[in-house]
C-alpha positions as MATLAB code, in Angstrom:
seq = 'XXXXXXXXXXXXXXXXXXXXXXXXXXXXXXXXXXXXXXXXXXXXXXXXXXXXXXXXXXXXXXXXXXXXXXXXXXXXXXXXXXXXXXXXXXXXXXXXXXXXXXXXXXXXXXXXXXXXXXXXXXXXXXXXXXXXXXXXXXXXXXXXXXXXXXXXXXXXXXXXXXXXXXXXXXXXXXXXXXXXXXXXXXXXXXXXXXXXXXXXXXXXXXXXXXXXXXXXXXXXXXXXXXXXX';
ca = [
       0.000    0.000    0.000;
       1.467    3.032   -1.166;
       1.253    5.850    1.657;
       0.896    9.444   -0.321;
       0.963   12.502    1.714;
      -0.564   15.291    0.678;
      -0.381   18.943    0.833;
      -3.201   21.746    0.294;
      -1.929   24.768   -0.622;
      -3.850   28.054   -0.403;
      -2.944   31.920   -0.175;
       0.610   30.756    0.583;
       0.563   28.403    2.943;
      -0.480   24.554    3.870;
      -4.520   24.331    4.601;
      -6.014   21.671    6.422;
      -9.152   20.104    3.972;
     -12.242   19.141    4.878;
     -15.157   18.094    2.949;
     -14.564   19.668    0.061;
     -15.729   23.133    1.488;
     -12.700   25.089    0.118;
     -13.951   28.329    1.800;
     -13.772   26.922    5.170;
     -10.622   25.652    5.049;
      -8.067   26.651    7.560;
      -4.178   26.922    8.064;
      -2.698   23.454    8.877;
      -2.342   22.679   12.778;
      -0.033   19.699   12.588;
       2.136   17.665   14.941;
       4.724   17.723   12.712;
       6.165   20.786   12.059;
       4.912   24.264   13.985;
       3.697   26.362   11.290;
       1.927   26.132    8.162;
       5.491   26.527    5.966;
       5.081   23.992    2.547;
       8.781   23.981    3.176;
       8.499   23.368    6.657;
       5.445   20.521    6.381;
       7.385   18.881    3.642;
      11.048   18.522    5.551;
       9.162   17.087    8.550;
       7.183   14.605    6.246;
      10.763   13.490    4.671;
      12.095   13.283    8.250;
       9.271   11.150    9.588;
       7.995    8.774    7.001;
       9.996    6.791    3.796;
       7.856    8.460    1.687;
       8.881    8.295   -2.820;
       6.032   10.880   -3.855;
       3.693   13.824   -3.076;
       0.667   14.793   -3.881;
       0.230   18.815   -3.858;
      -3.336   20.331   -4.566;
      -2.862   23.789   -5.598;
      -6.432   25.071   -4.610;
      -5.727   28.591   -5.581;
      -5.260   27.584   -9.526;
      -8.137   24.969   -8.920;
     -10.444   28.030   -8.094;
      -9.032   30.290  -10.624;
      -7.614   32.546   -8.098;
      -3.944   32.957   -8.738;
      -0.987   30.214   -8.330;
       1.348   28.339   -5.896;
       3.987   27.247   -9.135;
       7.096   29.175   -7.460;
       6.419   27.632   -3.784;
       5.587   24.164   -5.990;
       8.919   24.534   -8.219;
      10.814   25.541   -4.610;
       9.939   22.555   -3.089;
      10.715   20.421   -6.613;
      14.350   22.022   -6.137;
      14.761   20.765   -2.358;
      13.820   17.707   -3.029;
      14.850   16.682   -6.559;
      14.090   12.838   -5.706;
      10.494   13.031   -4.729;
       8.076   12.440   -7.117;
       5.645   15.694   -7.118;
       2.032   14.491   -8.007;
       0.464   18.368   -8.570;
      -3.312   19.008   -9.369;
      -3.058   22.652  -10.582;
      -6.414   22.761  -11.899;
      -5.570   22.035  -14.894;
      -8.227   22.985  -17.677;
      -6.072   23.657  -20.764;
      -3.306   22.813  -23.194;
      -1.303   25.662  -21.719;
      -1.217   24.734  -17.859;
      -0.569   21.557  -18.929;
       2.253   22.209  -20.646;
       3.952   24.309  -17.562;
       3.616   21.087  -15.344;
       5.249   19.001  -17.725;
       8.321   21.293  -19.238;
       9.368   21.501  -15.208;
       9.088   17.800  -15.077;
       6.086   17.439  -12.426;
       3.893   14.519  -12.836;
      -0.032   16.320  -13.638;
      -3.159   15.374  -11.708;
      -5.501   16.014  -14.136;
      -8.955   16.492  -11.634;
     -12.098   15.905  -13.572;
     -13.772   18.791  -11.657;
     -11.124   21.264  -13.593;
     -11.592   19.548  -17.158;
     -14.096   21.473  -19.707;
     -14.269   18.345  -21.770;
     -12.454   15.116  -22.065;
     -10.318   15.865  -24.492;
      -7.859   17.191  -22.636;
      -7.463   14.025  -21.468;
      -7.186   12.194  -24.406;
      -4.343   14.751  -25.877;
      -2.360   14.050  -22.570;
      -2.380   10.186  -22.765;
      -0.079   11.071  -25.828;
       2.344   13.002  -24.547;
       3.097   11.794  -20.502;
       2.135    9.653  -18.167;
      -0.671   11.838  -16.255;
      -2.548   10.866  -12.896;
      -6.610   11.247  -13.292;
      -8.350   12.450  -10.271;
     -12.130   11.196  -10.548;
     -13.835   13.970   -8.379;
     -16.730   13.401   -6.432;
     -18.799   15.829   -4.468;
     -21.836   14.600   -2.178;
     -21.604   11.308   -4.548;
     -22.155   13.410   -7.903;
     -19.554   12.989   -9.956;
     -17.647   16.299  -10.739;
     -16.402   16.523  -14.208;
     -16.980   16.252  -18.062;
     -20.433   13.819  -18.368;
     -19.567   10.161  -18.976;
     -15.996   10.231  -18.659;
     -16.733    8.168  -14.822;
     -17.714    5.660  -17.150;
     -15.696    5.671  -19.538;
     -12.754    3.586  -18.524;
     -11.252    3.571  -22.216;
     -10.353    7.308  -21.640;
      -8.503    6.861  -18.521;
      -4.623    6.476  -17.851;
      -3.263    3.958  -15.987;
      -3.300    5.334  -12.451;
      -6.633    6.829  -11.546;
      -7.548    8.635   -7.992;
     -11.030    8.168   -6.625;
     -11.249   11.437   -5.084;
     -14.536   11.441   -2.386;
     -14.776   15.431   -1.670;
     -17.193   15.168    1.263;
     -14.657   12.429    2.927;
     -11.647   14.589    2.922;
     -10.563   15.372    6.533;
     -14.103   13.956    7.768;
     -12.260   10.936    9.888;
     -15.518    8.601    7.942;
     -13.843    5.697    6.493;
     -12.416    5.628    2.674;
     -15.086    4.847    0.130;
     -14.676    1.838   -0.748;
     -17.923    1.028   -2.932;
     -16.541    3.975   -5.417;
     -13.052    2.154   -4.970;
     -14.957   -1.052   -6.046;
     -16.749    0.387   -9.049;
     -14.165    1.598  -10.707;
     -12.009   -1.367  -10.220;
     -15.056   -3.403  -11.834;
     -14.759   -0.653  -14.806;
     -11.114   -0.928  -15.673;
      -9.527   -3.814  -13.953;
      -5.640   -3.149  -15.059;
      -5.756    0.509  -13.610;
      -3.711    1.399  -10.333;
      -6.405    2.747   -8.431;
      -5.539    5.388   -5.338;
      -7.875    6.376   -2.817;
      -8.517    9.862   -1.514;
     -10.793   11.189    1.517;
     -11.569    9.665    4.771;
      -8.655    7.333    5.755;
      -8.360    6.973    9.286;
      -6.052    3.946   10.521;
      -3.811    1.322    9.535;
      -7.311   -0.895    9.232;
      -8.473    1.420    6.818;
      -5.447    1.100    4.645;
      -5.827   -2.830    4.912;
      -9.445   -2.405    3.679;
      -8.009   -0.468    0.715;
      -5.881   -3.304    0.117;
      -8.634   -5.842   -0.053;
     -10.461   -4.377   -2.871;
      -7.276   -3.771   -5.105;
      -6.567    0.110   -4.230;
      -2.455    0.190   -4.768;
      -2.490    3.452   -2.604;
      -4.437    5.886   -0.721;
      -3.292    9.876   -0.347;
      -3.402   11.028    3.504;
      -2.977   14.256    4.981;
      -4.738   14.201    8.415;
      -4.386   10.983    9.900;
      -0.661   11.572    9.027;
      -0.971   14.559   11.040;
      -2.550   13.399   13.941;
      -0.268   10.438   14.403;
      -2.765    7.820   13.678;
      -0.649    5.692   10.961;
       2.176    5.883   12.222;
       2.289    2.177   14.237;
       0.780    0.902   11.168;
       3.520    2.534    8.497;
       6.321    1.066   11.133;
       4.848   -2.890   11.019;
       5.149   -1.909    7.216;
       9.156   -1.571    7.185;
];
């Protein structure tokens, strides 16, 4: 089971998500560093857990309100050997392309796509992540492409909105479905992970990872991520 920690940047500085309600998100409280610092939150993840990638949410390009690239590219240049996994909200051949000429793997989240195409044009160029987005169980993104397993890459993020930070369990009848729809895919879970059980539940229905901000933060995997190695 592939651990991913993830960060949720906002106006400058790591947020703590919940639910999906981007206005109501705060600054990050964690145990592991003492301020909301990227740079800082990102050290003390290194420090703490084995960890070979990152997932970064850029919420201020998600919601069309500015950028995070330079803190994004800062931490890319600190830590040259950690795979960055970064949904800027991408919606276009042009923020595409900026992810990919600095050599950061894109998230492309279906709640940011205008149509599917996108998609399809990326498949051809780079090995992108899809983020299936999911919001109060209605899928969030161009119509049909949540069934439409021919148009997805190989590693595909069921991303439950409403679980996110919500300490509710993972969702793992979405995890389920679209294992049903595409077999072969590397599925990664996203929203409500609470334990080590939680992870071995992923496990059981074929989820190869799950991305994990505040149980990291609270301390609540960490007996299970030192049985792991």
């Amino acid at each position: 089971m592939d651990v991913i920690p993830v960060v949720d940047l906002m106006d400058g500085r790591a947020v703590r998500a919940r639910g999906g309600q981007r206005e109501e998100y705060r600054p990050l409280a964690s145990r592991l560093c003492p301020d909301g610092r990227a740079e800082t939150l990102v050290a003390a993840l290194r420090r703490c857990y084995p960890i070979e990638r990152l997932y970064i949410a850029d919420l201020d390009a998600i919601r069309g309100l500015g950028s995070q690239e330079e803190r994004i590219l800062g931490l890319q240049r600190c830590h040259p050997d950690l795979e960055l996994w970064v949904d800027a909200g991408i919606g276009d051949e042009r923020s595409l392309d900026r992810l990919l000429d600095h050599g950061l793997t894109p998230v492309l989240g279906s709640e940011s796509l205008p149509a599917a195409d996108l998609l399809e044009g990326a498949l051809g160029r780079c090995q992108p992540v899809l983020s299936l987005d999911y919001l109060d169980d209605a899928f969030q993104g161009p119509l049909g492409l949540d069934q439409d397993p021919a148009r997805w890459p190989a590693r595909v993020v069921v991303m439950t909105l409403a679980r996110v930070g919500a300490a509710q369990g993972p969702d793992l009848a979405a995890l389920e479905q679209i294992r049903s729809l595409k077999p072969g895919a590397r599925l990664y879970a996203a929203g409500g992970v609470r334990h080590g059980a939680d992870l071995e539940r992923l496990a059981g229905v074929g989820a190869e990872g799950a991305l994990v901000a505040t149980a990291l933060h609270e301390g609540r995997l960490d007996a299970w991520l030192c049985r792991q190695g």
